[in-house]
N, C-alpha and C positions, 0 to 999 in steps of 0.2 A: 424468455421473450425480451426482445433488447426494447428500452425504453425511448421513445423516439426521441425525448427531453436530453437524456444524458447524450446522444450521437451528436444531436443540432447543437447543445452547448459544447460539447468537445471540440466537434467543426470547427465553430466558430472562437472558442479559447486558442485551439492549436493556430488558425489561420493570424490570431490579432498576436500572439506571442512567439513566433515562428522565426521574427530576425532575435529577439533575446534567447531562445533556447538555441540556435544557431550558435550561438557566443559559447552560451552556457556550456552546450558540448566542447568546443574548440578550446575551452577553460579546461574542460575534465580530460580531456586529448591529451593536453600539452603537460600538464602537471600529473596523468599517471602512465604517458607512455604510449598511449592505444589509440583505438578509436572512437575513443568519449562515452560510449554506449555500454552496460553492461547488459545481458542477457540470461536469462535462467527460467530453468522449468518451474513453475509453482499448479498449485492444484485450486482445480477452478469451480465453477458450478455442476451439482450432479457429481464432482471428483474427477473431471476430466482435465487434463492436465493442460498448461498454453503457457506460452513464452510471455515471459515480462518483460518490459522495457525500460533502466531505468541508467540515471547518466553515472558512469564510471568513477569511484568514489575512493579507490584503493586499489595499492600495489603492495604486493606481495603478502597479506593480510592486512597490514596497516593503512590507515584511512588519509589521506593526504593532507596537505594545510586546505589546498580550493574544497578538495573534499569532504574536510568537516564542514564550511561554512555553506558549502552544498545539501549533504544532512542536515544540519541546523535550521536551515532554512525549508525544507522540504524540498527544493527544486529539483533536485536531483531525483524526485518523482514526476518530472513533469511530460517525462517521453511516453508514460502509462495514459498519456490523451489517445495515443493512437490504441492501445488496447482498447480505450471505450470506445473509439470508432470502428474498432473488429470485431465490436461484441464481445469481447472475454473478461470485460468489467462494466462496472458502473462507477459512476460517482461516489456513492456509497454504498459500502456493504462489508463484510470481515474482510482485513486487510489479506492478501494472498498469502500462502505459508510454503513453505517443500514438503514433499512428500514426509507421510509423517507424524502427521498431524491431524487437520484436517477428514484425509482420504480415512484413516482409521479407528473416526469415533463410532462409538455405539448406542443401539437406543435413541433414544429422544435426541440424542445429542447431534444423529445426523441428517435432523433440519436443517442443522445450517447449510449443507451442503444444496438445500433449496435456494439457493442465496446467489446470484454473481457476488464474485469480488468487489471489495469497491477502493478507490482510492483514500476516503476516509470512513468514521465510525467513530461509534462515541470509546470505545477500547482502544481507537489510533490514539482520540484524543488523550484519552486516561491513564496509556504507556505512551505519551508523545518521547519520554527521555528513555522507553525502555533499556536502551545498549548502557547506559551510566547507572540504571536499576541494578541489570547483570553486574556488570562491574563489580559491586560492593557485595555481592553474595562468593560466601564459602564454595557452592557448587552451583556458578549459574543455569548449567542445563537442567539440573534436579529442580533449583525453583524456579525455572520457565517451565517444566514439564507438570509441577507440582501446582505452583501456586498461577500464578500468568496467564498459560493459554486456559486452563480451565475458566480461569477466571471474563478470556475472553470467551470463551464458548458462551457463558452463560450471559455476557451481553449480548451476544450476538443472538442467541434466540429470542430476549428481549425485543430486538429491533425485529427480528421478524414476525414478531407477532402486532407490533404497532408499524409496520411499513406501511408510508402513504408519502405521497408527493412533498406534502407541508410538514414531515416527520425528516425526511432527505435536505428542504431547506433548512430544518431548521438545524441539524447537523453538519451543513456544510456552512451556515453560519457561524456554528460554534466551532468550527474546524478554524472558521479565518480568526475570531477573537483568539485564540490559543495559539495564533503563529507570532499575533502581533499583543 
């Protein structure tokens, strides 16, 4: 069920910041080459799959100079407004993964899959540096596979057992404290 809150805030987010992500794209356009926009499958509520939107951050694996300051900043998540207005996320909730993940837990553990996506969560917040996390590990996919996403599973069922409107602000509050 999409939440009417998160469609009418995204509305109205996308509508007020719509000349700045304008830029933002023609920023990520210019410095990786494209069309500003990256796209990819990720796995969504129930495990059903939808296209992400999120702005162009790298070429040819590496992450650009506008592109870091883009990640750093989060903005470069700011095209995933329109996925809240398509319904394939929310505001908050586990951040999307690829196949992989996700789609192949078991047990208890595929609650979460009761969940839309969301843009933040208290595990966005808690690996906000994840990529510089990896970085410093011997074998980062072993300890993303090992240590990380389980560790996000098990917030995420947290959140879905205290999910409430005033449990969303206050996560989207502590999302903004932790950018700035």
């Amino acid at each position: 069920m999409v939440h009417s809150w998160n469609v009418l805030f995204a509305g109205i987010l996308l509508a007020a910041l719509s000349p700045f992500l304008i830029i933002a794209i023609a920023l990520a356009a210019i410095s990786t080459r494209s069309v500003g926009v990256f796209t990819q499958n990720r796995i969504g509520q129930h495990g059903k799959p939808f296209t992400i939107y999120k702005l162009q951050t790298m070429v040819a694996g590496k992450v650009t100079g506008v592109g870091e300051f883009l990640r750093k900043t989060k903005i470069d998540e700011l095209p995933q407004l329109i996925n809240i207005l398509k319904g394939d996320m929310a505001f908050v909730g586990p951040r999307p993964d690829i196949a992989g993940y996700y789609d192949i837990l078991q047990g208890d553990d595929r609650r979460v899959l009761a969940l839309k996506p969301g843009l933040t969560s208290l595990a966005a917040i808690k690996y906000r540096n994840e990529e510089q996390l990896l970085a410093q590990q011997e074998d980062p996919q072993h300890y993303n596979d090992t240590v990380i996403f389980p560790d996000k599973v098990r917030m995420n069922l947290a959140y879905l057992n205290k999910k409430s409107f005033w449990y969303d602000m206050k996560i989207i509050w502590l999302t903004g404290k932790s950018l700035f």
